[in-house]
C-alpha positions in Angstrom: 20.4 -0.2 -1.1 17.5 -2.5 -1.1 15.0 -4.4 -3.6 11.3 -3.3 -3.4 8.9 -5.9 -4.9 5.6 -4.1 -5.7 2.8 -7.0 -6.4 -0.3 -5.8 -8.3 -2.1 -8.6 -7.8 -5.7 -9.2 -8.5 -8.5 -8.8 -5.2 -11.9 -10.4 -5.7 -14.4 -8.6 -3.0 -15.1 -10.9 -0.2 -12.9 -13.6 -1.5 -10.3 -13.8 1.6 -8.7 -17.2 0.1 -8.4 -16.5 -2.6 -6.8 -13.3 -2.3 -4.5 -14.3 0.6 -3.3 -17.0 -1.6 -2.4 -14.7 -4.2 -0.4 -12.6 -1.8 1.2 -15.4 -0.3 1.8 -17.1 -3.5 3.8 -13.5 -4.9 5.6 -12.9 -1.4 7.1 -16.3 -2.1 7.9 -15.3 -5.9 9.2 -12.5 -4.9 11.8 -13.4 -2.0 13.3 -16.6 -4.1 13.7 -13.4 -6.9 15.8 -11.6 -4.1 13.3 -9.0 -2.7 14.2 -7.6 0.3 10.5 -6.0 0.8 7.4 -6.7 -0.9 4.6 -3.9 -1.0 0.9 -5.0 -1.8 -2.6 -3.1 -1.9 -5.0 -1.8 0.3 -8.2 -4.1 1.7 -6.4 -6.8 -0.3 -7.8 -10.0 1.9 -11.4 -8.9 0.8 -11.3 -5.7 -1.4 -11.8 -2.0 -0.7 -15.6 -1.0 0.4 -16.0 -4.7 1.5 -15.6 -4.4 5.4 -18.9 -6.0 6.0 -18.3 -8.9 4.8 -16.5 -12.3 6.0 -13.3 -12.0 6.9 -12.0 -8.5 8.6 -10.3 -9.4 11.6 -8.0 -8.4 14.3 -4.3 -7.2 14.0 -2.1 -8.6 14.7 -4.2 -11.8 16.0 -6.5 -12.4 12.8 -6.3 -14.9 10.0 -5.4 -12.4 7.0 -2.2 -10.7 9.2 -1.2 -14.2 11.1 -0.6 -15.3 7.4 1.4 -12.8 5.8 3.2 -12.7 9.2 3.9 -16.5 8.4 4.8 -16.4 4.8 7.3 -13.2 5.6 9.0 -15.1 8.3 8.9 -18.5 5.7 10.3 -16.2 3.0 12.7 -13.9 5.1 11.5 -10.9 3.9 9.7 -7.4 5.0 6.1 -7.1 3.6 3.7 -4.4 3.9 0.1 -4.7 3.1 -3.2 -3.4 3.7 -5.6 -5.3 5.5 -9.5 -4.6 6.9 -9.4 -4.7 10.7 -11.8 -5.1 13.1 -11.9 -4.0 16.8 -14.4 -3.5 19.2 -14.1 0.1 18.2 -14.9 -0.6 15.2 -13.7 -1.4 11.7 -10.8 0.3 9.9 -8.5 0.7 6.6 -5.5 -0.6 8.0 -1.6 -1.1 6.9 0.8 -3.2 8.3 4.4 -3.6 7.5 5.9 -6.8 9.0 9.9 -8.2 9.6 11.7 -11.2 8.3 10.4 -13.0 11.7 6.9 -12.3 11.1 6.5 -9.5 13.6 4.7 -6.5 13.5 6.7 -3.3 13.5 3.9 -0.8 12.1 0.4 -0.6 12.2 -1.5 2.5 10.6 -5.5 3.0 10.0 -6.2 5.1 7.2 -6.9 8.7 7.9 -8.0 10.5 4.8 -10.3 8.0 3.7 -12.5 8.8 0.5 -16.1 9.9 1.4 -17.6 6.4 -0.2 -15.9 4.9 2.7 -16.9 6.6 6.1 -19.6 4.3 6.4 -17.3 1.2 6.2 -14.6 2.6 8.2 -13.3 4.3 11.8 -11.5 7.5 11.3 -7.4 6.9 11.6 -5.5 7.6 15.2 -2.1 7.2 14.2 1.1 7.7 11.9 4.6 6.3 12.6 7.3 5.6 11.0 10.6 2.7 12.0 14.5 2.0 11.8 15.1 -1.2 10.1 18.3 -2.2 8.8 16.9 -0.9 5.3 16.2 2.5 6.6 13.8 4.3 8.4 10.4 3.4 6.8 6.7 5.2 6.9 3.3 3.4 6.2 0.2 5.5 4.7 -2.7 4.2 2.5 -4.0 5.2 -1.0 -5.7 8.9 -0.3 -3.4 9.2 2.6 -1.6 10.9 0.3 -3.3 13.7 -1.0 -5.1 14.6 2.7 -5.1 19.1 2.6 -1.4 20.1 2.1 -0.5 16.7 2.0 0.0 16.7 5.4 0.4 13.0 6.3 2.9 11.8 4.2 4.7 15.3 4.6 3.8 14.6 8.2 6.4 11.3 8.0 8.8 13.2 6.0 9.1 15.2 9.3 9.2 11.9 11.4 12.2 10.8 9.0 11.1 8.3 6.8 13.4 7.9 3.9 10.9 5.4 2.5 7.0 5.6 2.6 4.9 2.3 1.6 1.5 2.9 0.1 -1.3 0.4 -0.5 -3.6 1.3 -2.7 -6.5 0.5 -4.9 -6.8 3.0 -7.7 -10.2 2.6 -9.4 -11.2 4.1 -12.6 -14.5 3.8 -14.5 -15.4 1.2 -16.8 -15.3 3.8 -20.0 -12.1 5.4 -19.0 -9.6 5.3 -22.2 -5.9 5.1 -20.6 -4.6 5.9 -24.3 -6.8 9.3 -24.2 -6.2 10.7 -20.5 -3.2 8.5 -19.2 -3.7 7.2 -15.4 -1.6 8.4 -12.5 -1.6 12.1 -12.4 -2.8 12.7 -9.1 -0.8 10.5 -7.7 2.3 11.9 -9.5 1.3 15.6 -8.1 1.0 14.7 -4.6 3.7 11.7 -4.3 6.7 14.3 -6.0 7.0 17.4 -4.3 6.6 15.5 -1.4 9.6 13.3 -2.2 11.6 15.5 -3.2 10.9 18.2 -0.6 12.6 15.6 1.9 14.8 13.5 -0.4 12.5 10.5 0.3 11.2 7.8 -1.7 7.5 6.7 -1.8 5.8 3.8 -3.4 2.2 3.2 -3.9 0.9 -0.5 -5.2 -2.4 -1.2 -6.4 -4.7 -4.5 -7.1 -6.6 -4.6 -10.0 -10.4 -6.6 -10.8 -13.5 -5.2 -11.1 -15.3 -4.2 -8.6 -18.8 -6.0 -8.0 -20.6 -4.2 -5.2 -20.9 -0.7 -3.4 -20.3 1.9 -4.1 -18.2 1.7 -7.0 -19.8 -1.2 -8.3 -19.0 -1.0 -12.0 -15.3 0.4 -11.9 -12.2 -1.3 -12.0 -8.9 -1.4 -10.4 -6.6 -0.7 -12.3 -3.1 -1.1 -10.7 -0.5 1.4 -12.2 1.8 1.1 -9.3 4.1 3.9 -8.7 7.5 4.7 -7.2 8.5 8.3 -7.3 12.7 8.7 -6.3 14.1 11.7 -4.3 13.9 14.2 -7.1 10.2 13.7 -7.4 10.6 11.7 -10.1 8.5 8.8 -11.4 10.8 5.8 -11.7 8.8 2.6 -12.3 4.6 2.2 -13.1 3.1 -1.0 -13.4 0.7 -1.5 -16.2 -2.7 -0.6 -16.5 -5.8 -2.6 -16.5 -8.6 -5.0 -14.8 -6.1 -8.1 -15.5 -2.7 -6.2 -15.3 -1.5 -8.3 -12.3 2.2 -7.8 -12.3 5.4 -8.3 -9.5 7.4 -5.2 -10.5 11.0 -4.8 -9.0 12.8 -1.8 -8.0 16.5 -0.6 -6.3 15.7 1.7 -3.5 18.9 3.6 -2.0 17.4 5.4 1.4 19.3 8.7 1.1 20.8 10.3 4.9 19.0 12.4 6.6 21.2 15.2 8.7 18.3 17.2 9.3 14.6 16.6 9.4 12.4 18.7 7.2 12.2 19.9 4.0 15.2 20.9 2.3 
């Protein structure tokens, strides 16, 4: 058993300080609370829909992944978070998930990326998954999850993951009424049968803040972070909102795995 840390924390577009520092700032909250792995959200160094602006870089050599590598070997603790990376192939939605020493033991690019997006960002080339000493753990991003037949995180199901980290950045409208037509639906639909088809657990954190620019200029993030259990079941949301920041805490107990596939 383990303690996920999800941190909801706010992302500014094209305001790397600012938002590392707030990562940084709950990675260290977090670890002195007794996390053993804190989850953050997607793009968070300069916001979703932002990847031509300052600050995408390389991974694992550029500034936003060399200091969460830092502050997860300063803090002892796993961390996974989604970062904008740029290559001479190009620039992609990327995830990493990083040890207690800072190193780099997964690195995904986002392969169902939303169609407002294809213009920021590469198509994804890869999925894996990794034994830790907490389990064997899976990385996908936001609308990774509800690809046709959900067939990437069902795709790490088959790979074994017992645990599958998800930043995110769930937007929503400025007019939406979450008191009317409650958040988190889709996500409960496509995160469930999947976890409990293969007795995994999956977690998805968002940021919140309004978004300035794009294409969704206009709507908010509105975090809501999610962690669905074995059964399917959701077991811990964040709250909702544009200044619902939060660092929520859950126990995670990786169930065995004799065979891989559904059950």
């Amino acid at each position: 058993m383990f303690t996920l840390a999800l941190a909801q924390i706010r992302v500014e577009q094209g305001r790397m300080a600012e938002n590392l520092g707030r990562a940084e700032a709950r990675i260290a909250e977090a670890a002195a609370a007794g996390a053993d792995v804190v989850l953050l959200p997607e793009t968070l160094e300069v916001g979703w829909l932002s990847a031509a602006r300052k600050g995408p870089g390389a991974i694992p050599g550029g500034q936003a992944c060399r200091r969460l590598a830092e502050a997860a070997r300063r803090h002892r603790v796993f961390v996974a978070a989604g970062l904008t990376e740029r290559t001479k192939a190009g620039t992609f939605n990327a995830a990493v998930l990083l040890d207690p020493r800072g190193e780099l033991l997964l690195h995904h690019r986002k392969i169902h990326e939303l169609a407002e997006g294809w213009t920021d960002y590469g198509l994804g080339d890869r999925l894996a998954v990794v034994d830790t000493r907490l389990g064997r753990l899976g990385l996908m991003i936001c609308a990774d999850a509800f690809a046709p037949g959900q067939v990437i995180s069902r795709s790490l199901g088959l790979m074994g993951a017992q645990v599958i980290l998800s930043p995110c950045a769930w937007a929503m409208p400025a007019e939406h009424d979450n008191r009317k037509v409650p958040y988190g639906w889709l996500w409960q639909e496509n995160y469930g049968p999947v976890a409990r088809d293969f007795r995994l657990w999956i977690a998805g954190c968002s940021n919140v803040g309004r978004i300035t620019s794009g294409a969704w200029a206009g709507r908010a993030c509105i975090g809501n972070s999610l962690v669905v259990n074995p059964d399917g079941e959701p077991v811990l949301r964040g709250p909702y909102g544009a200044d619902a920041e939060a660092l929520l805490y859950i126990q995670i107990r990786p169930e065995s795995r004799g065979r891989i596939g559904p059950t």
